[in-house]
Every structure is written in C-alpha cells, then in structure tokens.
VOPAGU-2260 file (C-alpha; in pm, 1 decimal, decimal comma):
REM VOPAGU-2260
SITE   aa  ch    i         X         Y         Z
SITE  UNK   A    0    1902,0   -1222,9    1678,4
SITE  UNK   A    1    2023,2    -867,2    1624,5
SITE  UNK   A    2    1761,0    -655,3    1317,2
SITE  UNK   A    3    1775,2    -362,8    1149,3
SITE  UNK   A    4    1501,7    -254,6     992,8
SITE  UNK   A    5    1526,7      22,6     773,5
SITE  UNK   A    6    1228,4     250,1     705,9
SITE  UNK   A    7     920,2     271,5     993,5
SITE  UNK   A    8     597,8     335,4     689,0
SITE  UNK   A    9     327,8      39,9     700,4
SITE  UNK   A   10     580,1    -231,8     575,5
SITE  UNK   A   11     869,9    -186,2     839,5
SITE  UNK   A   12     659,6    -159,4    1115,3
SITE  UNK   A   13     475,7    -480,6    1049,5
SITE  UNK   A   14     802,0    -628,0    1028,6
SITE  UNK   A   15     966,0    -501,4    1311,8
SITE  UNK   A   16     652,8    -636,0    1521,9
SITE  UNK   A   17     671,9    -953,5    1345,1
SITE  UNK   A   18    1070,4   -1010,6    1477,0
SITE  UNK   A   19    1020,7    -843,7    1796,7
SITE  UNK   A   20     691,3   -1102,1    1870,2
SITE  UNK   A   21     992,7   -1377,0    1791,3
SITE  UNK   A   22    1216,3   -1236,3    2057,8
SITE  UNK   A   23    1447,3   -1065,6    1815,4
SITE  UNK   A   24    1639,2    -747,2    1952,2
SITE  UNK   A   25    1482,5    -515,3    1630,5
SITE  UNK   A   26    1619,6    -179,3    1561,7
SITE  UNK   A   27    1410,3       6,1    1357,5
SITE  UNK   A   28    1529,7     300,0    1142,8
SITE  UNK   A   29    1347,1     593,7     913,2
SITE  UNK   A   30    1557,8     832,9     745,4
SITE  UNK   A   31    1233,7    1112,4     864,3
SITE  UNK   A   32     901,9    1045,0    1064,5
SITE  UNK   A   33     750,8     711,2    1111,6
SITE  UNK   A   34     498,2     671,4     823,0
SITE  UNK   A   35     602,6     978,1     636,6
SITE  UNK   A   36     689,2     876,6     284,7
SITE  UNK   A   37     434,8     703,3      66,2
SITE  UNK   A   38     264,0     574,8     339,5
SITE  UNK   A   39     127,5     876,8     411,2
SITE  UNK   A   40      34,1     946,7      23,0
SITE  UNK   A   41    -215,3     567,8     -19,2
SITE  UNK   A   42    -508,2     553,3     -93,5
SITE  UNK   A   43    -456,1     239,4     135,7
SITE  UNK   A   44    -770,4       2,8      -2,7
SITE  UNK   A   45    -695,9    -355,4     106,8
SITE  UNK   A   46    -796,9    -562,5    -205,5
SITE  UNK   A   47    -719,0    -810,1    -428,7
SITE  UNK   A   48    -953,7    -720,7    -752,0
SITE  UNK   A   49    -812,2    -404,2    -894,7
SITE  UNK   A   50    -459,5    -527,8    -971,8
SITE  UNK   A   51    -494,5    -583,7   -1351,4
SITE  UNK   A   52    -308,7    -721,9   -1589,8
SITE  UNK   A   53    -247,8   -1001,3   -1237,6
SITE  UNK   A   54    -108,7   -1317,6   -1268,2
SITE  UNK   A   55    -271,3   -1609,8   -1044,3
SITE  UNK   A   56      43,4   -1611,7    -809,5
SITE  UNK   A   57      42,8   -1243,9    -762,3
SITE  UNK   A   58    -340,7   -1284,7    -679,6
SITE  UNK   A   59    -300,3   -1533,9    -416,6
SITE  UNK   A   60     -39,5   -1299,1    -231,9
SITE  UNK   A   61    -277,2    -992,3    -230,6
SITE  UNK   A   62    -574,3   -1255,9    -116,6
SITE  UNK   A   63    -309,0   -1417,5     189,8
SITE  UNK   A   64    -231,0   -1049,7     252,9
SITE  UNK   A   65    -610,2    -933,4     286,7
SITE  UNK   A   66    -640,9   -1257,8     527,6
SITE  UNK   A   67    -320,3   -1141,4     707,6
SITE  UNK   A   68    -504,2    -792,4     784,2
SITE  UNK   A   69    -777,6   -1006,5     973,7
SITE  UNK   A   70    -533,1   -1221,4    1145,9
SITE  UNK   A   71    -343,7    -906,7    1236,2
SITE  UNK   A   72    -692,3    -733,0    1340,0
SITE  UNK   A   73    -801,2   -1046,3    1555,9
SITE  UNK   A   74    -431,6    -987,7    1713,5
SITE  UNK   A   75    -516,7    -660,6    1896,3
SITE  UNK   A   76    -881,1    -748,4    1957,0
SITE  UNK   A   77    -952,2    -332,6    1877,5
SITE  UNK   A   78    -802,6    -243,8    1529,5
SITE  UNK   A   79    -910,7      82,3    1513,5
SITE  UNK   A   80    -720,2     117,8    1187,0
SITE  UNK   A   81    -927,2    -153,4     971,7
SITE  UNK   A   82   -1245,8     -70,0     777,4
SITE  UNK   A   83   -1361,8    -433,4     653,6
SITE  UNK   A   84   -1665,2    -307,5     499,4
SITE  UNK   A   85   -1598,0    -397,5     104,7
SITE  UNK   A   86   -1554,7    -256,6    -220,9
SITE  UNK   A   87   -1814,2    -129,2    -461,8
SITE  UNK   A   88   -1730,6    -110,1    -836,9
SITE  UNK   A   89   -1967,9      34,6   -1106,0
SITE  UNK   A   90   -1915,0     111,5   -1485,2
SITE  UNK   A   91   -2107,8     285,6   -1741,4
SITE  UNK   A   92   -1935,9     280,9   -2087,2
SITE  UNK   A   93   -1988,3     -20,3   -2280,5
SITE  UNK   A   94   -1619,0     -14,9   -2275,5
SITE  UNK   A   95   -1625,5      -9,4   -1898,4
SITE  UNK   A   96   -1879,9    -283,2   -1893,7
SITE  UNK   A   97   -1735,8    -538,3   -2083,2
SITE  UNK   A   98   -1414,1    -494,9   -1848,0
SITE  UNK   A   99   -1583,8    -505,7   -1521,6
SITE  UNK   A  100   -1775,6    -815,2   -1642,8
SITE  UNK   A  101   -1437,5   -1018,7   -1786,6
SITE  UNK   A  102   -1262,7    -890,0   -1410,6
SITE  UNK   A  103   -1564,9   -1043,5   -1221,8
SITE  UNK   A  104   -1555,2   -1385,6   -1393,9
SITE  UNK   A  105   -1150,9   -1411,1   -1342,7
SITE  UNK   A  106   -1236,4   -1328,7   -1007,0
SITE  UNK   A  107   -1489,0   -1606,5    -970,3
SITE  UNK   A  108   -1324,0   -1870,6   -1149,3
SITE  UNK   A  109   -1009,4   -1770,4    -902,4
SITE  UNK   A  110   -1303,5   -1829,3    -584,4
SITE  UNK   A  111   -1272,5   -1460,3    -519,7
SITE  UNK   A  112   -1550,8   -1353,2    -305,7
SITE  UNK   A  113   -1778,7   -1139,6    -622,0
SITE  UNK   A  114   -2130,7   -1035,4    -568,2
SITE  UNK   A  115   -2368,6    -901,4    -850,3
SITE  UNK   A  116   -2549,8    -663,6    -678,2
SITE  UNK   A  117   -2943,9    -515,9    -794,3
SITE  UNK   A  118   -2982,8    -106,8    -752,1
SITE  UNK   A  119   -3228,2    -216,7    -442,2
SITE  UNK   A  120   -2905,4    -357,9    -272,2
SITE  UNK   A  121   -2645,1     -78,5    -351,7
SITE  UNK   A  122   -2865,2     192,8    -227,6
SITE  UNK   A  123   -2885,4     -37,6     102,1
SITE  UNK   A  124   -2502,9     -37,4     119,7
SITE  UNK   A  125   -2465,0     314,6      35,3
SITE  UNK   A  126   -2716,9     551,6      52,9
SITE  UNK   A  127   -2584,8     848,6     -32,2
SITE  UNK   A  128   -2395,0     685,9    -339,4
SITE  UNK   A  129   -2573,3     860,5    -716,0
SITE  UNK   A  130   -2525,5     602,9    -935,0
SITE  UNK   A  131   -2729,2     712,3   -1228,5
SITE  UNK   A  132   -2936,2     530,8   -1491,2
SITE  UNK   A  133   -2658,3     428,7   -1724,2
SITE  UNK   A  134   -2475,6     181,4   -1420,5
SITE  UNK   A  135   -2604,7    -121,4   -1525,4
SITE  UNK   A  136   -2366,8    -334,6   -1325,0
SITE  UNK   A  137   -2253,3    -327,3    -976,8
SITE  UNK   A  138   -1990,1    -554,9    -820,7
SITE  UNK   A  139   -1931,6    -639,6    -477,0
SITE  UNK   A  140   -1614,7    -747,7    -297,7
SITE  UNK   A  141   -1742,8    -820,4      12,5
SITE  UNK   A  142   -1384,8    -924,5     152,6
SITE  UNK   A  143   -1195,3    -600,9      77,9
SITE  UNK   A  144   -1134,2    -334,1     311,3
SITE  UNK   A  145    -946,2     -11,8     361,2
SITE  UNK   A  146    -750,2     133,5     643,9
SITE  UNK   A  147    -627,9     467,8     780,2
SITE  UNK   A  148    -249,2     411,3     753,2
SITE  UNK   A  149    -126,4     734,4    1008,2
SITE  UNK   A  150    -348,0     521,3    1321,4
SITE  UNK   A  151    -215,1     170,5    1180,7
SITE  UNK   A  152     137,5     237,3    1185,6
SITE  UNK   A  153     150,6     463,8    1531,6
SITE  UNK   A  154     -55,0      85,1    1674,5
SITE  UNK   A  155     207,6    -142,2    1525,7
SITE  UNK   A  156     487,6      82,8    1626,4
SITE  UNK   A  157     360,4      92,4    2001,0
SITE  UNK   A  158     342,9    -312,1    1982,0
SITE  UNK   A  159     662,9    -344,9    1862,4
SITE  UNK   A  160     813,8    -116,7    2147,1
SITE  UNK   A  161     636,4    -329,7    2420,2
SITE  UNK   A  162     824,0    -603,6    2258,7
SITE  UNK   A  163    1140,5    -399,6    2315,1
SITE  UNK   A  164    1191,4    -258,3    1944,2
SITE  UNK   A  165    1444,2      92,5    1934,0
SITE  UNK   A  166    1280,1     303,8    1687,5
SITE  UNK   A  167    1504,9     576,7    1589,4
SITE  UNK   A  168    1368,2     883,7    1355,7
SITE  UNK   A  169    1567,0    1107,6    1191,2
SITE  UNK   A  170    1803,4     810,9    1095,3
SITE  UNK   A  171    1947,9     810,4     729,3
SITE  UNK   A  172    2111,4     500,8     628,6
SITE  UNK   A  173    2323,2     605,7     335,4
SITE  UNK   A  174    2510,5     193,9     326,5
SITE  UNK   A  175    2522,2    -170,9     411,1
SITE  UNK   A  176    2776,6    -272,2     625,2
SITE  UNK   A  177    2915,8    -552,4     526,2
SITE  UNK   A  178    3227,6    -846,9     698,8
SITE  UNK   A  179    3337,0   -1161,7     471,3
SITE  UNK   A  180    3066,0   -1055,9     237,4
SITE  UNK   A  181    2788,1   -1105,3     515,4
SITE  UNK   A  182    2601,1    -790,1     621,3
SITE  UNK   A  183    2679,0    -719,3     981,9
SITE  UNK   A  184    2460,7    -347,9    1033,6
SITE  UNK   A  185    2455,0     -53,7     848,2
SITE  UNK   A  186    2608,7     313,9     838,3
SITE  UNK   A  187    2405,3     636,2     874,4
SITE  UNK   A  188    2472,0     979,3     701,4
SITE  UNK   A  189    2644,0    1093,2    1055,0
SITE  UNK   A  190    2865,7     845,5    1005,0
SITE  UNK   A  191    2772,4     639,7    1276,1
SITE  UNK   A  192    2754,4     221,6    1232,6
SITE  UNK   A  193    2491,4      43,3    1374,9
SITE  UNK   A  194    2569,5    -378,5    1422,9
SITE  UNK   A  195    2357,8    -655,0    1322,0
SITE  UNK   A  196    2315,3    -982,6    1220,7
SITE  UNK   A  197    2052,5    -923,0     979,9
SITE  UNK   A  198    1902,3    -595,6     797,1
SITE  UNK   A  199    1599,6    -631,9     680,8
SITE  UNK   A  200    1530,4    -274,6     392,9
SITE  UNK   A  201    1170,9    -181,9     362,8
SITE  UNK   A  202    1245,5     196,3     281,1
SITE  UNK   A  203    1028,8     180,3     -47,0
SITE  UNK   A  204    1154,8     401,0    -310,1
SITE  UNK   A  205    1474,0     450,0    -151,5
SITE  UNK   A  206    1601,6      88,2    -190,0
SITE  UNK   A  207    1770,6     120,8    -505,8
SITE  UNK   A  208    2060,1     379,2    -317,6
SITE  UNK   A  209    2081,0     132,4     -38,5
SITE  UNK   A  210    2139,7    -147,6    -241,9
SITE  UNK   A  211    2390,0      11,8    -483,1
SITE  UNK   A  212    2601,9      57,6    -142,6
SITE  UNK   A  213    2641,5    -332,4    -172,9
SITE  UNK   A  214    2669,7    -356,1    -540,8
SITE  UNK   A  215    2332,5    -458,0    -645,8
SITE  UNK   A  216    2095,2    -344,3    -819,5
SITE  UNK   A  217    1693,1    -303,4    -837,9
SITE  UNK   A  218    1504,0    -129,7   -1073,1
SITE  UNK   A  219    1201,3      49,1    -985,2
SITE  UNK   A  220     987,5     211,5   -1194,8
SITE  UNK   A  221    1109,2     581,3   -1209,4
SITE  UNK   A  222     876,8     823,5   -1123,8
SITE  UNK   A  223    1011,5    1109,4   -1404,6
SITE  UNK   A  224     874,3    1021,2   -1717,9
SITE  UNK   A  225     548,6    1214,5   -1779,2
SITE  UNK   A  226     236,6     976,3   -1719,3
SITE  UNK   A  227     474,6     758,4   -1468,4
SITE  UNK   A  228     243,3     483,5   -1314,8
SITE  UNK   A  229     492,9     565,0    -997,6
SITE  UNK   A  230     319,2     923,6    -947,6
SITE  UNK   A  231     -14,9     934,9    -794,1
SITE  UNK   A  232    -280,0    1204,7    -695,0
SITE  UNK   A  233    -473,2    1200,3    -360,5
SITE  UNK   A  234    -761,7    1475,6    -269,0
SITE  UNK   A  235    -948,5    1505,5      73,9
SITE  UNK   A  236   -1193,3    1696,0      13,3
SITE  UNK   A  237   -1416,0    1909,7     271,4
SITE  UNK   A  238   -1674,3    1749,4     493,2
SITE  UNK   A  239   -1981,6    1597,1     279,6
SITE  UNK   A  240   -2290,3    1570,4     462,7
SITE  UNK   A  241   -2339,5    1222,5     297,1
SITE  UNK   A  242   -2329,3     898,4     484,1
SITE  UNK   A  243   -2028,9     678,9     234,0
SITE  UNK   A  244   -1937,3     387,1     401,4
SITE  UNK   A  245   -1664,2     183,0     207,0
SITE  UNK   A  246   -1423,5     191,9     -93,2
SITE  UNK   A  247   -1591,8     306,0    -399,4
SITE  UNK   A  248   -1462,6     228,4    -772,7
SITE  UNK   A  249   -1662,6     458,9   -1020,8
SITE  UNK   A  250   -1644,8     497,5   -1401,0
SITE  UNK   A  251   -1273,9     518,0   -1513,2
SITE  UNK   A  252   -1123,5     388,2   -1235,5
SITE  UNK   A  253   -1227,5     704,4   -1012,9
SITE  UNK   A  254   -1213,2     598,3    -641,1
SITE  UNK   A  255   -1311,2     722,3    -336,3
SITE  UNK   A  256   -1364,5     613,2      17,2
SITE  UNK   A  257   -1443,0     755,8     347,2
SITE  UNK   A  258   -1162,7     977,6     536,1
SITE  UNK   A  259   -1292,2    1029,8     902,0
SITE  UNK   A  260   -1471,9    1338,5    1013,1
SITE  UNK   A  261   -1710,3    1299,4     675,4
SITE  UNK   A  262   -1410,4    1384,2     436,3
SITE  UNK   A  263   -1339,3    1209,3     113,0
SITE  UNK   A  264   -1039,1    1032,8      -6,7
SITE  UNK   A  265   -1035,8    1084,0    -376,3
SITE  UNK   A  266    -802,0     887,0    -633,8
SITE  UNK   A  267    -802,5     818,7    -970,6
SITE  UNK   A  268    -550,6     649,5   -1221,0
SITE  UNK   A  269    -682,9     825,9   -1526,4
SITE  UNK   A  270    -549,9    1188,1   -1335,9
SITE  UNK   A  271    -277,4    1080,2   -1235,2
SITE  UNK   A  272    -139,8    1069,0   -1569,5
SITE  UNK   A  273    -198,1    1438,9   -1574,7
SITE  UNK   A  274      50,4    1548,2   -1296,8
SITE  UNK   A  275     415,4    1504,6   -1212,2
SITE  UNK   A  276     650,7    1385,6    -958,9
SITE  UNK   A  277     793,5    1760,9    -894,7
SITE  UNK   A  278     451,8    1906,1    -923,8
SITE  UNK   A  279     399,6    2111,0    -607,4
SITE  UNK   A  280     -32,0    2079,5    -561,8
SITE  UNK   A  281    -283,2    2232,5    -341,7
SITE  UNK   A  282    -662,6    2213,8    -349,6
SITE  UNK   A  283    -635,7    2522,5    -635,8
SITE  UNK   A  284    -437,6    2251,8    -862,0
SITE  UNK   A  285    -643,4    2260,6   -1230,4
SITE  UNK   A  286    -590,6    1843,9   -1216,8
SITE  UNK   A  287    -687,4    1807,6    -817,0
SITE  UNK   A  288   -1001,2    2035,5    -931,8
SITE  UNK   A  289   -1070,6    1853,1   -1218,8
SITE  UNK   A  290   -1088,1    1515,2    -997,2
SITE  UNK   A  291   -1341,0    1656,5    -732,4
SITE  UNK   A  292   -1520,9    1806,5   -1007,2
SITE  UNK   A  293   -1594,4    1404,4   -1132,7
SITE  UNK   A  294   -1630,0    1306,6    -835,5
SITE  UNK   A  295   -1925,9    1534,1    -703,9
SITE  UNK   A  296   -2212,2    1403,3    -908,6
SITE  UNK   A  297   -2146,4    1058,0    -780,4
SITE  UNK   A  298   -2268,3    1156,2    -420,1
SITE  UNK   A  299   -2566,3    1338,3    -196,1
SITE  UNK   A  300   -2443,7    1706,7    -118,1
SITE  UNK   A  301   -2139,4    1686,0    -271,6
SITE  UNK   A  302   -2216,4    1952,5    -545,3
SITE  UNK   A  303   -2009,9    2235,4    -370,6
SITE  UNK   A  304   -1750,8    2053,1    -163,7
SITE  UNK   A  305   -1450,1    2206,5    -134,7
SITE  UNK   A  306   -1068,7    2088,9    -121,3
SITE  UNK   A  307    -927,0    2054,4     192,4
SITE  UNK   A  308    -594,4    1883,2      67,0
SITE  UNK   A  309    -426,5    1727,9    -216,4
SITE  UNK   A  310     -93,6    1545,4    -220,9
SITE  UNK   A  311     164,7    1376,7    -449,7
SITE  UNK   A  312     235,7    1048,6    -390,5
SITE  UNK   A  313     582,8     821,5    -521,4
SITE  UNK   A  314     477,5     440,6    -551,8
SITE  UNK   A  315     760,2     236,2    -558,3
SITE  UNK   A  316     702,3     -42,6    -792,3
SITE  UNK   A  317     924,0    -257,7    -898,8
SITE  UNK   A  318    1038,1    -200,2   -1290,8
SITE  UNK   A  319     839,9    -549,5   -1357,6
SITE  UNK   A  320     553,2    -419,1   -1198,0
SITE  UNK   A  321     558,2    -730,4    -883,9
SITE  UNK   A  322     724,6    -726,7    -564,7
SITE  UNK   A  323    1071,3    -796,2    -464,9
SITE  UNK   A  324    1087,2   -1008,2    -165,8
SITE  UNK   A  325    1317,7   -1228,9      30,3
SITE  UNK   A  326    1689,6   -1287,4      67,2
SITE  UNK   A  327    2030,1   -1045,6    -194,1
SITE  UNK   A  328    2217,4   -1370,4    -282,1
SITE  UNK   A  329    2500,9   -1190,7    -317,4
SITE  UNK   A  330    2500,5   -1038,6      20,3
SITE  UNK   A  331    2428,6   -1352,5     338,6
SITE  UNK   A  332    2210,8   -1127,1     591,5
SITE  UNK   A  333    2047,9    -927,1     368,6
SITE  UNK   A  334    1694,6    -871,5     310,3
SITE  UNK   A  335    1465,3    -691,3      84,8
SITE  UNK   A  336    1099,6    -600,9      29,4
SITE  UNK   A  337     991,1    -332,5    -194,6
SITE  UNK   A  338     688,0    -291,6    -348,4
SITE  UNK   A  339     358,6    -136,7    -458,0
SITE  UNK   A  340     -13,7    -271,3    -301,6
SITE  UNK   A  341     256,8    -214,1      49,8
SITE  UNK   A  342    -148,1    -142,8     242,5
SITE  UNK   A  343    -228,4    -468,4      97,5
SITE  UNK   A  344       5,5    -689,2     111,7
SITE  UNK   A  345     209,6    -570,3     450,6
SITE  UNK   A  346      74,7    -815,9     695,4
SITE  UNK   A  347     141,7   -1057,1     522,3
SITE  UNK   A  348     501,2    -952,4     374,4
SITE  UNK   A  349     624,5    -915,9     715,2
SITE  UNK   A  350     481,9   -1281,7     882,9
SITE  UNK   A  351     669,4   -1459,9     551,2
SITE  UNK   A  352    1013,6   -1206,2     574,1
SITE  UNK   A  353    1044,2   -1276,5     961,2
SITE  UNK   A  354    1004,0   -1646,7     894,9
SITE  UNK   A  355    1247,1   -1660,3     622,8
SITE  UNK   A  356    1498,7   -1382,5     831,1
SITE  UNK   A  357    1509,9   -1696,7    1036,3
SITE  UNK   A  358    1527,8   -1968,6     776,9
SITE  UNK   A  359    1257,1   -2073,0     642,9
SITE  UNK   A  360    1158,1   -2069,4     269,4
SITE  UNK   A  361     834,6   -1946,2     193,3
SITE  UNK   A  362     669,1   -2086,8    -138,4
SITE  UNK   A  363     430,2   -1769,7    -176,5
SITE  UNK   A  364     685,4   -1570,5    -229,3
SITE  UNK   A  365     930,1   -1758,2    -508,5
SITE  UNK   A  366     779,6   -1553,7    -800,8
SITE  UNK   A  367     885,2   -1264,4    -660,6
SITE  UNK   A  368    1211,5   -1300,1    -551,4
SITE  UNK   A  369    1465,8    -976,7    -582,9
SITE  UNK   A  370    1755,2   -1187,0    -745,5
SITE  UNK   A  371    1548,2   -1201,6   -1093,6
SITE  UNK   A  372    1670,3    -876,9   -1107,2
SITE  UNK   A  373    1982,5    -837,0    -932,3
C-alpha cells in the first residue's frame, strides 16, 4: 500500500516505521525539520498519573502507550532515547496533600504501579533532591519514564528509511486530494500532488487547516486566549553539579527532570498560565526567571544556576481535551491522530493506526474517535 504521512515529530515517525515494518511504500512529509514543532517544545515524561481530571479509558491508553515504549525499546535492543527510571511526586500544602493522596488511591484501585515512599528511600533515589521538612508524602511511579525526543525521532526516522520510507522536509501540504470522495494523496504549497492510497495526518496543531481542505472539521483547543492550557513554558537551565536522576513532580505541579550534560528541564503548569502563545522568551523572561527561581531550592547547588534556554511550546489538544484517532468517515482513506500526551502515547498510537490503516478495528481507541467531532 501507497502512505502519506504528514508531519515527521514523535507521532509520524512512529507511524511511518510502523507501515514501513508492514511492507507499506510510506512517504513521509513535514512542512519544516523532522521533529521541529512541538516535539521539540515537551517536556516528553512518559506517564500515565498526571493526566487529571482522566477517565478509566483514557488511562488505559496512556498505560498501553507506556508498555508500547518498552516494546518499542526491546525493538532496537539500544534505545538510547528512553530513561525508564520513574517518577517522583511530592506535595506540601495540605491542599496539595489531600490531592496527591486521592490521585494515589485512583491509581491503585486502577492497579497502577504506586509506591509510598519513607525520606530514607527518596534520598536513595535522588540524592541531590531538597525536599524539606514540610513533604510529608512521597509517591513513586516506578513504571514511568521520560525520553529525549530530538535522539528518538532521528532513531525512528533512520528505521523507517532502512525499511524504504521517503522522508521529504521542507514539504507543506496545504490539501487532501481527494477521487469519488476517497483520498488518493495530497497537494503541497508548490503545487505539486503527491498519490496515495491512504494519508495518514499527524501534523499536530496544524490538522485543523488540513482537514478544512476536505470539509471537516476538528477543534483544538486554541492557543490565544490568555491562560490557554495549549501554551506551555520549558527552561534548561545551566549545568547543576547535582546528581537528578528521573522525572520530578514538586509542589504545584513544578516539574523537572534531567536534560543531558547535567542540565535541567524545567516545567510547570501553574507558569504557564503566565505567558502567551506570541510571547517571544529567553532566559531574561520575568516568568522563565520566576520558574528557576522555584525551582532552585528543591536541589544541591542549584542556588545560582543560570538559564541556558527557554522556549514556547503549542500543545495541540483536542477542544475535549482527549485524542482524536482513527478513520474521517466522510473521507474513505483518510486518517487522523492529533493529540496532547503525543511522548506518551506515540508508540502505541502508531501500532493501533497502522493496524486499522489496514483494516482492523481497534477497541482502545473507540472513545476517541475524530467523528464525535466532525
């Protein structure tokens, strides 16, 4: 079979590899660089505990695609992308507590790996971590992981090119072709039309404008609004002469996680409320500041780290807040997967979409079908 798949970030190139290991001749399209939209702005922390308020089915996908990533992993044999070393999460507010402790026991009752952890055990895990004397509770997901997106991607993409995928950069689909209401390949802004006999769209926050080329349409959340849950803030900061090993969930929601080299990937729901889509940041940024500055008491040495970095990042989450996954009724050929936890939930996305590309019907993913909104 003939694929197009439109957009190379951590979603399209799982699924071109996933069509190209079933002997499909997979085109692969990204209207820039492979990886460079919000794949390159995540946080990327493989997990299935901080997606709250969650439904059960939506929880089963984000625990099938943290079991994907180890499938995947076990694939290559080296995975030099994967971190499987856990999640920490801590609160201190009595507040804080009493939410931590009501997430732990859905967890549980779910059979979602949850550990209760003593002080003696989290300064075995982490060392370097300062939890202070009002963290009276410390949860452990001992399942979770997170990856560095930039070396997963460039590993899938080389994969998928053994397997004889095209990748082609610089490629802007602007429409869906379509014959006898079928799609049959897609048109780029140069005008040029590309054949197939499927198209598979995984370009993010871009699928709305490809979809409206066949008359359909899905609404993500926009990104405009001030306080959009579609805008988030990253910060790397400097190297920290501190040994941190995994993904770290302080008070508030404020993350962090290891970076490579002894940076810090920084992230933290409660600032991004504070900054906007257009908002052009560096490491002077009052808001990126202002997110270090919580950070540092929370780890050895970290008192005078610097910035190195700070990004804005465009999520693109469906306006319902799930995915949108499988088949546009209204358009034979077509397929569509858009939406946010993409680190998550990719490997597993793209083992179900190249199934169903060929047929099949995949019960994990019948909540989330695109036609409850088109």
């Amino acid at each position: 079979m003939r694929c197009i798949v439109i957009g190379a970030g951590i979603i399209g190139a799982t699924v071109a590899w996933r069509l190209a290991q079933r002997g499909d001749a997979v085109t692969l399209l990204d209207r820039a660089l492979p990886g460079s939209g919000t794949s390159s702005t995540t946080f990327a922390w493989v997990n299935a505990s901080g997606k709250d308020p969650c439904p059960r089915a939506y929880h089963e996908l984000n625990t099938a695609g943290m079991d994907a990533h180890r499938r995947l992993a076990a694939e290559f044999g080296d995975a030099p992308w994967l971190v499987p070393t856990g999640a920490l999460e801590w609160e201190t507010s009595p507040a804080g507590l009493e939410r931590l402790a009501a997430r732990a026991r859905r967890l549980a009752d779910w059979d979602y790996n949850v550990r209760h952890l003593t002080r003696h055990e989290v300064e075995r895990l982490e060392p370097d971590l300062l939890l202070g004397p009002d963290a009276q509770e410390v949860i452990f997901y001992p399942d979770e992981a997170h990856i560095f997106p930039s070396i997963y991607i460039a590993c899938l993409l080389r994969a998928a090119g053994a397997h004889g995928t095209v990748l082609r950069a610089n490629t802007d689909v602007v429409e869906i072709a379509t014959t006898g209401g079928r799609a049959s390949g897609v048109v780029t802004r140069s005008g040029e039309r590309l054949d197939a006999d499927a198209v598979i769209c995984c370009c993010g926050r871009w699928t709305p404008d490809i979809l409206r080329s066949v008359g359909a349409d899905l609404p993500l959340i926009s990104p405009a609004p001030a306080g959009s849950e579609a805008v988030g803030l990253l910060v790397r900061t400097a190297a920290v002469v501190a040994d941190v090993r995994r993904v770290l969930i302080g008070p508030s929601g404020l993350a962090m996680r290891p970076d490579g080299g002894g940076h810090l990937l920084l992230h933290s729901d409660v600032y991004d409320r504070a900054v906007s889509a257009d908002l052009e940041v560096s490491p002077a940024t009052p808001t990126a500041i202002d997110l270090l500055w919580a950070a540092r008491p929370l780890v050895r040495h970290m008192q005078q780290t610097p910035i190195d970095s700070a990004v804005i990042g465009i999520r693109p989450i469906p306006a319902d807040g799930f995915s949108a996954v499988g088949r546009v009724a209204s358009v034979d050929g077509l397929y569509v997967i858009v939406t946010h936890s993409g680190v998550t939930l990719a490997p597993i996305l793209a083992e179900l979409a190249a199934s169903e590309v060929h047929g099949a019907v995949e019960r994990l993913l019948e909540p989330f079908r695109p036609d409850r909104f088109l």
